[in-house]
C-alpha positions as a printed NumPy array, in Angstrom:
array([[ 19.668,  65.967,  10.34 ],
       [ 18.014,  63.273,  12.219],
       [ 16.021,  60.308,  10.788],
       [ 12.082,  60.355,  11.749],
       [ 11.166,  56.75 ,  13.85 ],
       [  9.838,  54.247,  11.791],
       [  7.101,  52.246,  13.123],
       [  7.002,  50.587,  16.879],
       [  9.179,  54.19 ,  17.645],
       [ 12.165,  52.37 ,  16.308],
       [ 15.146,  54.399,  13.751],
       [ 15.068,  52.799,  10.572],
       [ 19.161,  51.857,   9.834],
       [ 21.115,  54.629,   8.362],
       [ 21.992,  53.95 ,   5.511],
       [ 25.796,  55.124,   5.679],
       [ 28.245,  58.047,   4.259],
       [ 28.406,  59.338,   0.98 ],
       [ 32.088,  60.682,   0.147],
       [ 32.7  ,  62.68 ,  -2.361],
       [ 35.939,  61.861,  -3.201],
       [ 34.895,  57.628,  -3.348],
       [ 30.987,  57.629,  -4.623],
       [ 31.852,  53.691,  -5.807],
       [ 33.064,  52.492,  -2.524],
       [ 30.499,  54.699,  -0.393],
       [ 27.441,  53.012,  -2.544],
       [ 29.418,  49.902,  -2.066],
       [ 29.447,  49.923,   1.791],
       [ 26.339,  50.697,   1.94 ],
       [ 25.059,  47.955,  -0.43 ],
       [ 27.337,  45.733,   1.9  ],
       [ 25.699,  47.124,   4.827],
       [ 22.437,  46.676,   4.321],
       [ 22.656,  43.116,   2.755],
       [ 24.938,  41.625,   6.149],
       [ 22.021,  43.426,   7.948],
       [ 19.118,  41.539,   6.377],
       [ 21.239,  38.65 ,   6.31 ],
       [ 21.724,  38.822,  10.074],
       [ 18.12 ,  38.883,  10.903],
       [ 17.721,  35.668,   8.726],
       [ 20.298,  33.948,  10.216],
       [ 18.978,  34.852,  13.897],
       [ 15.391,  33.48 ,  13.135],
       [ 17.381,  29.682,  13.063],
       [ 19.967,  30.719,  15.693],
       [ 23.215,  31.491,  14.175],
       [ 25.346,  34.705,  13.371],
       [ 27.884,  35.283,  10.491],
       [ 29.556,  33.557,   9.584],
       [ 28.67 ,  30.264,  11.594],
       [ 26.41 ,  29.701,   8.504],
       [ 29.769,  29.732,   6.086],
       [ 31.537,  26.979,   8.467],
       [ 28.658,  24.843,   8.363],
       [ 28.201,  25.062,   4.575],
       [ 32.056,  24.742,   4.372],
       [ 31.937,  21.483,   6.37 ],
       [ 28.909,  20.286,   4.441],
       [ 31.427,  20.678,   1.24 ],
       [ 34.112,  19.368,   2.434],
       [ 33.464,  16.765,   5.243],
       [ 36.166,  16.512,   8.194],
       [ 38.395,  19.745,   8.056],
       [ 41.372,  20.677,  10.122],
       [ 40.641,  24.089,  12.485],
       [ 43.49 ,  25.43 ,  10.091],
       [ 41.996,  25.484,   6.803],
       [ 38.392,  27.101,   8.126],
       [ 40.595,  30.063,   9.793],
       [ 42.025,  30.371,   6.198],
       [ 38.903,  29.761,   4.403],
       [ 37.534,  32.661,   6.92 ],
       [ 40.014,  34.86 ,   6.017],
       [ 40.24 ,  35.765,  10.152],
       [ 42.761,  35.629,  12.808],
       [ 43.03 ,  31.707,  14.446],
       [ 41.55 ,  33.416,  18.054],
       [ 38.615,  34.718,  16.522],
       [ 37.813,  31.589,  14.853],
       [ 38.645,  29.667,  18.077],
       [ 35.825,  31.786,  19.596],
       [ 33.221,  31.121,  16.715],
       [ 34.278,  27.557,  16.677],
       [ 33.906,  26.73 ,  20.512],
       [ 30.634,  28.85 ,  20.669],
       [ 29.286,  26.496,  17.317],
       [ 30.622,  23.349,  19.681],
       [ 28.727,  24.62 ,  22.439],
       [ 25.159,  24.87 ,  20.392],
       [ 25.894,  20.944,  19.095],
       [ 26.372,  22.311,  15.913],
       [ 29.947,  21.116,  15.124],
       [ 32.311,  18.541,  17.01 ],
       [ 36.067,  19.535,  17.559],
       [ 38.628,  16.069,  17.939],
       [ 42.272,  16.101,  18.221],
       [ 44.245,  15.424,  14.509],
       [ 45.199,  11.735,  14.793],
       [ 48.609,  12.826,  13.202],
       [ 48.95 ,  16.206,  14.667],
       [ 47.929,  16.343,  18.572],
       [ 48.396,  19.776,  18.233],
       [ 45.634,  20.108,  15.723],
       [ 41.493,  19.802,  16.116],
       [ 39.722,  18.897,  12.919],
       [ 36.106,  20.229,  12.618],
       [ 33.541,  18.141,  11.942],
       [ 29.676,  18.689,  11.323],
       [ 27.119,  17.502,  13.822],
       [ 23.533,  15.796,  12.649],
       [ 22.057,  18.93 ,  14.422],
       [ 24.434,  21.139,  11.994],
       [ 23.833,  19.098,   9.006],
       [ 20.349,  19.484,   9.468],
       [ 20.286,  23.309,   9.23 ],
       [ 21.996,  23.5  ,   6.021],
       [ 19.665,  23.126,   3.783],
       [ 17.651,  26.181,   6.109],
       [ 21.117,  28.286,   5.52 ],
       [ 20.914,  27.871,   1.392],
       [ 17.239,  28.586,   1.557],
       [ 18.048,  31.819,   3.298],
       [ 21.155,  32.867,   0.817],
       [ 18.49 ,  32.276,  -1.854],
       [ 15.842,  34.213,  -0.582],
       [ 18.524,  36.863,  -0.082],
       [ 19.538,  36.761,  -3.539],
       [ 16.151,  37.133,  -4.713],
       [ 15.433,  39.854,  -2.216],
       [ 18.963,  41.912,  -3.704],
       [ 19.222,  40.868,  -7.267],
       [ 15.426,  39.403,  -8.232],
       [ 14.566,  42.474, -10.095],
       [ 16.872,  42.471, -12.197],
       [ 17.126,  41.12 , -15.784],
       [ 19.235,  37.525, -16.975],
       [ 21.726,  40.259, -18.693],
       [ 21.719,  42.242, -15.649],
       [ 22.722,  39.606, -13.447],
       [ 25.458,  38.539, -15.992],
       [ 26.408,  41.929, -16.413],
       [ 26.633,  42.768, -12.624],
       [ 28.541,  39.208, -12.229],
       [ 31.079,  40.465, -14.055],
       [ 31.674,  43.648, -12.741],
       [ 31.683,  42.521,  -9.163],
       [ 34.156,  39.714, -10.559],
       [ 36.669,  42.346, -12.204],
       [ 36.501,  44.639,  -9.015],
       [ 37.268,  41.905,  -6.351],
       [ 40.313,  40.813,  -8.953],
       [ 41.921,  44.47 ,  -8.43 ],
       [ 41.904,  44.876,  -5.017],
       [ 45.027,  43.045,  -2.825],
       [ 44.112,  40.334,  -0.734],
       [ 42.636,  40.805,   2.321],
       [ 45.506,  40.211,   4.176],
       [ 47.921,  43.137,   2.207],
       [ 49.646,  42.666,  -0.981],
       [ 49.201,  43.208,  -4.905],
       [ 46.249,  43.011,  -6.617],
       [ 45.097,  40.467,  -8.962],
       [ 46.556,  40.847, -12.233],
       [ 43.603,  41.553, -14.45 ]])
């Protein structure tokens, strides 16, 4: 089955697999899905991508940071972040120095141009929580809070391993 254009002739997203066998984790990808895609579009109307919003925010936090602990706090592989990092240089968002104790080591530091969008970036996570979570009650939210909470503490890290003791 196909999905009907939506308007301007363009396919609304699809909305993702349903398996049987994992009806948790299929609504789950899908809820993931959609909310990284609305979250993209934000994100492009003030010229970033994922997560060059979480590395500013992370740098607004926690001031001067060496390369090392944003690939950890990313959770990626150091190339990757490289990448991220030296296209974030390249848009004046972010200045990378040499460690004055490690050569071998850049610390990351926030520009005026990147401080300047973060208050933008938490205005967009808000809107986003509104737009996924507005409707639904105090209790609800609480609720929802804790189940999210009590899944993420049962699966392994995202690097392999044991999960969270409960």
């Amino acid at each position: 089955m196909t999905t009907a254009p939506g308007a301007g002739g363009a396919r609304p997203p699809h909305i993702g697999i349903s398996v049987a066998e994992a009806p948790l984790s299929s609504l789950m990808l899908q809820l993931v899905r959609a909310h990284a895609a609305i979250a993209t579009a934000m994100l492009q109307q003030i010229g970033l991508v994922a997560p060059q919003e979480l590395v500013l925010l992370f740098l607004q936090e926690h001031g001067h940071t060496p390369q090392s602990e944003i690939v950890y706090f990313l959770g990626r592989d150091r190339s990757t972040v490289t990448n991220t990092l030296q296209a974030m240089e390249r848009a004046g968002l972010i200045t990378r120095t040499p460690s004055p104790s490690d050569k071998r080591s850049m610390v990351v530091s926030l520009t005026g141009k990147g401080r300047r969008l973060c208050p933008r970036i938490r205005e967009i996570w808000s809107e986003l929580e509104r737009m996924a979570f507005g409707g639904l009650t105090t209790r609800q939210r609480a609720g929802l809070t804790q189940l999210f909470t009590d899944v993420r503490k049962g699966l392994p890290p995202a690097g392999g391993g044991q999960p969270s003791p409960a």
